[in-house]
C-alpha positions in Angstrom: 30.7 -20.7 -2.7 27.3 -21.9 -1.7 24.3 -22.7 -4.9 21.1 -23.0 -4.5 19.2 -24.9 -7.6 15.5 -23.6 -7.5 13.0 -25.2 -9.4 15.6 -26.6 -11.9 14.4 -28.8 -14.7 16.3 -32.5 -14.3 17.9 -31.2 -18.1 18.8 -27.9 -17.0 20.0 -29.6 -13.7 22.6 -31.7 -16.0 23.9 -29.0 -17.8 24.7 -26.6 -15.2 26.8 -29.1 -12.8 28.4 -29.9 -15.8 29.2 -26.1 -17.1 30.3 -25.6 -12.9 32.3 -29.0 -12.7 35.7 -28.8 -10.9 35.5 -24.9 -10.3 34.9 -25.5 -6.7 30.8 -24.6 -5.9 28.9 -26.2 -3.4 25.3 -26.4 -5.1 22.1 -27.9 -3.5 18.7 -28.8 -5.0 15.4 -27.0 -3.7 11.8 -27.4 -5.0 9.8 -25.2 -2.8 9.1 -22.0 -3.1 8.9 -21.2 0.6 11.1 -18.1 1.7 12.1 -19.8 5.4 13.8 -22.8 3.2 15.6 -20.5 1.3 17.0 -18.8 3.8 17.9 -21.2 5.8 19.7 -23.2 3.1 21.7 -20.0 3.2 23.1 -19.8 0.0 25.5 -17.2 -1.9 23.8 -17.3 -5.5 19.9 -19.0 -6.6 19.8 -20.1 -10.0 15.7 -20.5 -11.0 14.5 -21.5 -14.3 11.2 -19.9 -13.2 9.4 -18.1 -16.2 9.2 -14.4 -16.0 5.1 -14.6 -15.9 5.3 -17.0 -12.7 3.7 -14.7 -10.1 4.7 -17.0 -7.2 8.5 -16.9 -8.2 8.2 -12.6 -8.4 6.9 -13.3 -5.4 10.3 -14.8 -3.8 12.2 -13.2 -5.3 10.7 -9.5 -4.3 10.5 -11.4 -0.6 14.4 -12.6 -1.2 15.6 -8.6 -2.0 13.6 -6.8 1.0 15.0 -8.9 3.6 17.7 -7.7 5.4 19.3 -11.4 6.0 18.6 -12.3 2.5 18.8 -9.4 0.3 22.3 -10.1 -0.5 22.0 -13.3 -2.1 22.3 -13.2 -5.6 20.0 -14.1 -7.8 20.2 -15.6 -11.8 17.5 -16.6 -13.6 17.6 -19.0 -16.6 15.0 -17.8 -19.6 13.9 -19.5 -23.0 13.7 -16.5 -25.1 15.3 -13.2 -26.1 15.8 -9.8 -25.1 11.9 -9.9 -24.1 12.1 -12.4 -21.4 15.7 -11.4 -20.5 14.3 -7.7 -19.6 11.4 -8.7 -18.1 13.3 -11.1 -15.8 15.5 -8.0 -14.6 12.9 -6.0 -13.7 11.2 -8.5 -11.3 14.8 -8.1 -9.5 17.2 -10.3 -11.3 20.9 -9.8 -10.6 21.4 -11.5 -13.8 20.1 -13.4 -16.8 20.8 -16.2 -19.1 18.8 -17.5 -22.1 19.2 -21.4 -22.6 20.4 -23.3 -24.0 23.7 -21.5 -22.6 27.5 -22.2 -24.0 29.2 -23.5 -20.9 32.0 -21.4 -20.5 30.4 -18.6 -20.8 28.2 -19.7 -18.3 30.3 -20.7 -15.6 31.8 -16.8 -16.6 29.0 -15.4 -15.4 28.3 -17.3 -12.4 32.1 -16.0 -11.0 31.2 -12.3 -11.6 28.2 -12.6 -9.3 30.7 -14.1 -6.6 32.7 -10.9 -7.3 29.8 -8.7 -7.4 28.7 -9.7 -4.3 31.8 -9.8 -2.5 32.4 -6.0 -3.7 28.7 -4.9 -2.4 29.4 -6.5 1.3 33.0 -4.5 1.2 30.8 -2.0 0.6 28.5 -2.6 3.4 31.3 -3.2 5.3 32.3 0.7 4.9 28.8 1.9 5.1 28.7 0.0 8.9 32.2 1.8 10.0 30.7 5.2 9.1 27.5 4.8 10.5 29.8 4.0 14.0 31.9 6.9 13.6 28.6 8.8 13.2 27.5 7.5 16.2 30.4 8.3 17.6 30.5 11.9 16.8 26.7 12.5 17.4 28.2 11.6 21.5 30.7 13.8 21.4 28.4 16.4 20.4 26.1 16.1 23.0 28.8 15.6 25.1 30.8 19.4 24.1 27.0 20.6 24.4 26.2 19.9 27.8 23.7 16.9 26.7 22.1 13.9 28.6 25.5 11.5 28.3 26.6 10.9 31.6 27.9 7.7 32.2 29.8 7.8 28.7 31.5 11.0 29.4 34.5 9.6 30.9 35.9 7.9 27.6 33.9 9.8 25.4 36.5 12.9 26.6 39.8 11.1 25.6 38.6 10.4 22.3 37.5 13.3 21.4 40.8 14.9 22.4 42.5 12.1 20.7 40.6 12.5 17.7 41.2 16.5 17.5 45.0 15.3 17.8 44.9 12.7 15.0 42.5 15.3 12.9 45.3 18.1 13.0 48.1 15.7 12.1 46.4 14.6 9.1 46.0 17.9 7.5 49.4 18.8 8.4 50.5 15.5 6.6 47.6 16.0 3.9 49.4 19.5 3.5 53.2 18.7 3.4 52.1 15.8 1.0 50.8 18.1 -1.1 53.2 20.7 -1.6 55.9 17.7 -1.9 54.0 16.3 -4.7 53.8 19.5 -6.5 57.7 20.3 -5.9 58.8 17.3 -6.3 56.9 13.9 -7.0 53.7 12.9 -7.8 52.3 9.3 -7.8 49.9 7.2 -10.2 48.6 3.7 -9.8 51.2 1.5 -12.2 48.7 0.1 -14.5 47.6 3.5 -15.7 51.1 4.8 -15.7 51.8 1.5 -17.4 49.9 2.5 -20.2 51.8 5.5 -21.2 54.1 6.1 -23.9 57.9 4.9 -22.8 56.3 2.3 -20.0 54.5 0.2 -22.5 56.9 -3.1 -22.8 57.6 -4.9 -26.1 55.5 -7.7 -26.1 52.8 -6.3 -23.6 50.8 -5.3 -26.8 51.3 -8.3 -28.7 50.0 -10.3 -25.2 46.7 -8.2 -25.0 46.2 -8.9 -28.2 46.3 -12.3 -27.7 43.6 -11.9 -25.1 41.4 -10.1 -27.6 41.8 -12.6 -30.2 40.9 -15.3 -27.9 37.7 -13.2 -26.9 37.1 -13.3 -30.6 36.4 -16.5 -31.1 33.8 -17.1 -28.4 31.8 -14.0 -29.4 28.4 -14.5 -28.2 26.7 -14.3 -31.4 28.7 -17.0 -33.3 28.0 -18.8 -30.1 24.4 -18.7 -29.8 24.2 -19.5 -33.8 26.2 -22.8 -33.3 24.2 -23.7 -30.2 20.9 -23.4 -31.7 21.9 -25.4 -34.4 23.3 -28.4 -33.0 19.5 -28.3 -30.6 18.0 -27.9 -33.7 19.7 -30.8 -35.1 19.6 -33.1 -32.2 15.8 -32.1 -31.9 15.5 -33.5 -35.9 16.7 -36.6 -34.6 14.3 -37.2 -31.5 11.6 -36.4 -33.3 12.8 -39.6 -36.2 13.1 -41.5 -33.7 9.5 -40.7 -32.2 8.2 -40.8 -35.3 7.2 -37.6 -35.3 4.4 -37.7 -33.6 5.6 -36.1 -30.4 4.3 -32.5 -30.1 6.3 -31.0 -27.7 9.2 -31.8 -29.8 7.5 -30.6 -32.9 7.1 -27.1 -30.5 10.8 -27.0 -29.2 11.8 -27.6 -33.3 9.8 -25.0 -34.5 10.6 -22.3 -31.7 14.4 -23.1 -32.1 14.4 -22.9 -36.0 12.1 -19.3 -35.5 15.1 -18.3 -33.4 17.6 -19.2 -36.1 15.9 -17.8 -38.5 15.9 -14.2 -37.1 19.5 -14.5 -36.1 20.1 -15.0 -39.9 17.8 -12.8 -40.7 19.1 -9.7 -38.3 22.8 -11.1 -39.8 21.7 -10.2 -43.4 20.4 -6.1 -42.1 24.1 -6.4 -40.4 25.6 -7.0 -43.4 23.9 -4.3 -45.2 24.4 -1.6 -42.6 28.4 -2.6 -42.7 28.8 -2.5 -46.3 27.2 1.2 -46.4 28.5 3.0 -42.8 31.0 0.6 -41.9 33.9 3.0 -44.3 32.2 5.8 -41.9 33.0 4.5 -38.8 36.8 5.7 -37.3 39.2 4.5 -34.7 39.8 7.6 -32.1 43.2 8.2 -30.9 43.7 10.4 -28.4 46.6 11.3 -26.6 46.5 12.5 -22.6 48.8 14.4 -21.4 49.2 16.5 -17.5 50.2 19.5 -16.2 51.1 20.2 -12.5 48.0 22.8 -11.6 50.4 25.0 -9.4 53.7 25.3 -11.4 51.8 24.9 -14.8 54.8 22.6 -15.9 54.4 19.2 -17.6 54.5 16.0 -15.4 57.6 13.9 -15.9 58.0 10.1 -15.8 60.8 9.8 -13.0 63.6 8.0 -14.2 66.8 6.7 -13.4 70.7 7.1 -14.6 69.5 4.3 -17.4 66.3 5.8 -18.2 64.5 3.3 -16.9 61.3 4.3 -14.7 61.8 5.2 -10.8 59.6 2.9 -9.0 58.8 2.8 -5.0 59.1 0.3 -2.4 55.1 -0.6 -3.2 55.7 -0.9 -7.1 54.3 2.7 -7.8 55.9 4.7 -10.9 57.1 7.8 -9.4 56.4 11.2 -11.5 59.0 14.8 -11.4 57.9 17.7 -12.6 61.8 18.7 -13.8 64.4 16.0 -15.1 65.0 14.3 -18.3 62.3 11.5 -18.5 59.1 12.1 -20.7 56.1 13.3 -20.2 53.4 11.3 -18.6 51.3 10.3 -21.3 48.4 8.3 -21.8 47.3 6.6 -25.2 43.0 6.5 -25.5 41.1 4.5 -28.1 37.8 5.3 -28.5 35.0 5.4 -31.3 33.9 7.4 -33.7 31.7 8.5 -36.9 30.8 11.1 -39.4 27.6 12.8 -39.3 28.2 15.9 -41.8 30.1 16.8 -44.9 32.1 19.8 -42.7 34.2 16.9 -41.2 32.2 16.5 -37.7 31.9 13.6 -36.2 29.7 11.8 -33.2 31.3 10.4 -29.6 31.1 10.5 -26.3 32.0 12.9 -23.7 34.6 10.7 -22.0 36.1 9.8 -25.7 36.8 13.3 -26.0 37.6 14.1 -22.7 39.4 11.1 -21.3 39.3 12.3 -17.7 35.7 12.8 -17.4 34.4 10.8 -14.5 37.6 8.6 -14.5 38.2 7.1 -11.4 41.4 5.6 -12.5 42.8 9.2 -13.1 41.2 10.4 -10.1 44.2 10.0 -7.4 46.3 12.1 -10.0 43.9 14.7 -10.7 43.0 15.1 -6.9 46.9 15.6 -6.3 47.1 18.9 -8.4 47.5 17.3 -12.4 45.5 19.2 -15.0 44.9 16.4 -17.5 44.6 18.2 -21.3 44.2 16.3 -24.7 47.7 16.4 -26.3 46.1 16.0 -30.0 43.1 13.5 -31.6 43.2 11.3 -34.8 40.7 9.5 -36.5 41.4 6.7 -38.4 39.1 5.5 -41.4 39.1 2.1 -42.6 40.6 1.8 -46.3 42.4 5.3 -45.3 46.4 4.9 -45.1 46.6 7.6 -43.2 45.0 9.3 -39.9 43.3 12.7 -39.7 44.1 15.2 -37.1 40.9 16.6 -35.3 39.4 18.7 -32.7 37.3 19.5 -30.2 33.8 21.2 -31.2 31.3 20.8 -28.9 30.7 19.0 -25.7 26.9 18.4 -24.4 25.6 19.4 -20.9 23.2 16.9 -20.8 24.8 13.6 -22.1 28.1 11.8 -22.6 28.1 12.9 -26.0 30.7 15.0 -27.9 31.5 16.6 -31.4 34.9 16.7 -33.0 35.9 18.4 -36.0 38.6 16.8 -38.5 41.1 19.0 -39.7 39.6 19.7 -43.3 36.0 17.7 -45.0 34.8 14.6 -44.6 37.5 11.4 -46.3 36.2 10.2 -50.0 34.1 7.6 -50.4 32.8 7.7 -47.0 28.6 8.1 -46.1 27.7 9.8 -43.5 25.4 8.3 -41.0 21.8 8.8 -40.7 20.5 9.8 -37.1 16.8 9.0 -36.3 15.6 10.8 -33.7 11.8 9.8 -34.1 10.5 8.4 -30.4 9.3 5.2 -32.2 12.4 4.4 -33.7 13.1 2.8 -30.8 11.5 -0.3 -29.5 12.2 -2.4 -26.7 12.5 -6.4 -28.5 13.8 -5.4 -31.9 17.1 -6.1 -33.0 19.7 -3.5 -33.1 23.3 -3.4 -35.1 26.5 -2.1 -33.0 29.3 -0.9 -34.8 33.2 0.0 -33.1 36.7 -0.8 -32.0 36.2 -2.6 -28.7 39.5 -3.2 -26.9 41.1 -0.8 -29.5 44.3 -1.9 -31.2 44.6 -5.0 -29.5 41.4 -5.9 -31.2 42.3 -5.1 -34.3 45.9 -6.8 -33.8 43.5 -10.1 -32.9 42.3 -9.8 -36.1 44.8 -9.4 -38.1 46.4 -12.8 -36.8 49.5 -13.6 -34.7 52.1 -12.9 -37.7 50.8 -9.9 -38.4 50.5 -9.1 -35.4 53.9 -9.8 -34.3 55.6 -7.8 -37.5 53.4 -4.4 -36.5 54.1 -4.4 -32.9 56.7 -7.2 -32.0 59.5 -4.9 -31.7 57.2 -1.5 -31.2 56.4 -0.1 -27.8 55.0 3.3 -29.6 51.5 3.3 -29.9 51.1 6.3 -32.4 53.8 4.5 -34.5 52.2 0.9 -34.4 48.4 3.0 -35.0 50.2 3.9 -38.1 51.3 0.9 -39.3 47.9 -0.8 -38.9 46.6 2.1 -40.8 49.0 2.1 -43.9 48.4 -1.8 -44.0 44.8 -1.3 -44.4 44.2 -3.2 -41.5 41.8 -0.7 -39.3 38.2 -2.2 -39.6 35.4 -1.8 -37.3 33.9 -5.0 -35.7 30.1 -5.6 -35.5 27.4 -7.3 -32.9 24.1 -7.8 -33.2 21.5 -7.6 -30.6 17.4 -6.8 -29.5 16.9 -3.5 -27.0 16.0 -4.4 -23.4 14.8 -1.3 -22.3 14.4 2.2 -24.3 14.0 4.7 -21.5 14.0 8.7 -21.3 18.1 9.4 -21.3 19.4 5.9 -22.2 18.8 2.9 -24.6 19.4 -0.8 -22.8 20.7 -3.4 -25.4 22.9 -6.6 -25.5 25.2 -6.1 -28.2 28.5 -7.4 -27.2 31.0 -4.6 -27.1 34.0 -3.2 -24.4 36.4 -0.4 -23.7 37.2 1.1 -27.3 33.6 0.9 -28.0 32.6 3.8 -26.8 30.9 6.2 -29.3 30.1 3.3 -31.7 26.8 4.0 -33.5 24.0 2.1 -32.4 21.7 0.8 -35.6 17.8 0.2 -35.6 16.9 -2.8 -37.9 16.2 0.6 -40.8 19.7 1.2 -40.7 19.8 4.5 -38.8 21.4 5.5 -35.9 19.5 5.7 -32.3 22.3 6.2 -29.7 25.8 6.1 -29.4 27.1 3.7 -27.4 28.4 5.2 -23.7 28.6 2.5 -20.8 29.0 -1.0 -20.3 27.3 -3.1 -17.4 29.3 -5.5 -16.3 28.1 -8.7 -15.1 24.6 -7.5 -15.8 23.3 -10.2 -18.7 25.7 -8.8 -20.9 23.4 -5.5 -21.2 25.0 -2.3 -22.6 23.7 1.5 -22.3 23.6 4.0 -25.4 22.3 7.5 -25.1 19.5 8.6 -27.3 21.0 10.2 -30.8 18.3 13.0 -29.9 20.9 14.4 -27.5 23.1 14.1 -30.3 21.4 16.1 -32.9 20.7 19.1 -30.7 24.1 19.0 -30.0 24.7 19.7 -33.9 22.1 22.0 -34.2 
């Protein structure tokens, strides 16, 4: 795993070997800014601390992405600065972007991604090449069954096309059979999905995700990028007593670091606020997935054996019945929510509300005859013991956004949130406050510590039942990041507030305290950058 350093500074140098030290790269030095050298250095990844306004490093890179031999090579750029910089950087081609000073580990995080990233798009290349021959391939046969120009092909070009009619009609009589099968007898799912379901979920399995989401927890970016900027701006304190102050690019480096602290604690103090008024407003979605088999209309049936235990194939693969005595496939979905009027409505996403929507995951089910449905939704307030049953209401055409309605008005003492719809309430470089239940329960099992933890779910592998539990402890809280906007463009706000799956439908907060999107999609490997859809779409969904 080949890395190029371009245009490094010696300090920068220093602290990315040692953030990449034993993990196995291969990095190089490079201060020229010619294209050829690049290339022929041939690396995998370029890190560049280039600035955003250097015209000669757009230059390369722009060069770097049109070439056919180089366009693959991924490329990160280091920036001193905020959202601002970091956007900027992106546009002029960017795979990804860190600010410095940068935490290590983190780091080193995001470096592996772009490995994985890159290996994914050449796969994908990869496929794109094979089709392009088997289009070739037909485009002969054509001409060939037309009476074209191919002459000299002809002779092979026959076989194949007669083997290829042979290997076409055995597929669809095995595509066929397989489908009927499935339908009358067995259908299959990936195991991790089928994992998830109610009755497959193994005691422990919770507890150990959990785990994983409490360790997440305490390297959350923000906390991170406080602790950072204060030990530079102590050790800056230091060089500049021992220069006797009289060094000005140290006095520059102290006061940009302490104006960077200062708005962190600044934005922390509007976080606070916006918390301590919404945060009561803010639910947990549960919603439970179940399927039906499209042609026989009956419920699909985990497959089980004479212990009731799960029926698994020779590749590891749960196997599904549509008669028999095991339960029904089910699928538990955490999601976010919040209230938006009195009449009990509240704000999400699309594929909150409709689980299946655009899931690949549930795709290979859904393609072999399941109807997917939602079994039943509850919301659960923090400071509520209790869930509330809800509904559908509406589901926009235009955007991932949905309404549901709860069974009755709004909880007590709750607020509901205000939406600002205004086009300059939204403005790329300000901060923004995200509120939501990334990685769902295990999140809020992270939180509540490892004892707690263990008593809800140690001996639990019901999810509605340990929902419950955290609920009548008082232990369902939203969790809050901070961030600036990247990007505000016509169907989607760009921001960095750290969030993940359970996030979804979290209200996004302008530095006023009103709501400007509802958080829909996170990008991956992408600086960290997260997508929200305009609350405009929202509110003429509600009107």
């Amino acid at each position: 795993m080949r890395i190029l350093l371009l245009n490094l500074a010696p300090q920068t140098v220093q602290d990315v070997n040692s953030g990449l030290a034993g993990q196995g790269f291969e990095t190089s030095e490079l201060h020229s800014l010619d294209v050829a050298q690049i290339e022929s250095a041939q690396p995998e990844l370029i890190l560049t601390e280039a600035t955003p306004s250097d015209l000669s490093c757009c230059g390369v890179i722009a060069q770097l992405k049109a070439r056919e031999s180089t366009k693959l090579i991924r490329i990160l750029m280091l920036v001193r600065g905020g959202a601002l910089e970091r956007a900027r950087a992106l546009d002029l081609g960017s795979d990804e972007v860190i600010s410095v000073p940068f935490d290590p580990a983190e780091f080193s995080a995001r470096i592996r991604s772009q490995f994985r990233d890159r290996a994914s798009t050449e796969a994908l290349r990869g496929k794109l090449k094979e089709l392009e021959q088997r289009e070739h391939l037909a485009e002969i046969a054509v001409d060939t069954l037309s009476g074209g120009t191919v002459t000299r092909k002809r002779a092979w070009v026959l076989p194949a096309i007669l083997v290829l009619c042979v290997v076409t009609f055995a597929a669809t009589l095995i595509s066929s059979f397989t489908s009927q099968k499935s339908r009358k007898e067995t259908q299959q799912i990936r195991s991790e999905v089928a994992r998830l379901s109610t009755g497959l979920v193994q005691q422990g399995d919770v507890l150990r995700r959990a785990e994983q989401a409490r360790l997440a927890l305490n390297s959350a970016p923000q906390a991170a990028t406080r602790a950072s900027l204060q030990a530079q701006s102590d050790e800056l304190k230091k060089k500049m007593a021992a220069s006797g102050g009289d060094d000005a690019e140290l006095r520059r480096q102290l006061a940009d670091t302490q104006q960077r602290l200062s708005r962190i604690e600044s934005d922390s103090k509007i976080a606070e606020t916006i918390v301590h008024t919404y945060g009561s407003s803010v639910c947990l979605l549960h919603v439970v997935v179940e399927f039906l088999d499209r042609a026989s209309g009956k419920p699909l049936l985990i497959a089980v054996d004479e212990l009731g235990k799960p029926r698994l194939d020779d590749k590891g693969m749960v196997q599904l019945d549509l008669d028999g005595n095991g339960p029904h496939l089910q699928l538990d979905i955490f999601g976010t929510g919040f209230l938006v009027r009195k009449d009990g409505r509240l704000l999400t996403n699309h594929h909150v509300a409709e689980p299946w929507w655009g899931n690949e995951e549930l795709k290979t089910l859904v393609d072999n005859g399941a109807k997917p449905y939602a079994l039943s939704y509850t919301a659960y307030f923090p400071g509520k013991p209790q869930g509330f049953p809800a509904k559908v209401d509406r589901i926009s055409a235009q955007a991932d956004v949905a309404t549901l309605r709860l069974d009755g008005a709004a909880p007590s003492q709750t607020t509901l949130l205000d939406l600002d719809d205004r086009s300059d309430a939204t403005v790329a470089g300000e901060s923004v406050v995200l509120i939501g239940y990334p990685t769902g329960i295990e999140g809020i099992l992270a939180r509540a510590g490892p004892e707690a933890a263990q008593k809800i779910a140690g001996g639990s592998s019901d999810v509605p039942q340990i929902v419950s539990r955290l609920a009548a402890q008082n232990l369902i809280r939203p969790t809050t990041t901070q961030g600036h906007i990247g990007d505000v463009l016509k169907d989607k706000i760009v921001y960095d507030a750290a969030t993940t799956s359970g996030g979804s439908g979290g209200p996004l907060f302008n530095h006023q305290g009103k709501v400007v999107g509802v958080n829909f999609a996170i990008l991956n490997g992408f600086g960290g950058s997260n997508l929200a859809v305009p609350v405009r779409y929202a509110t003429e969904l509600l009107h």
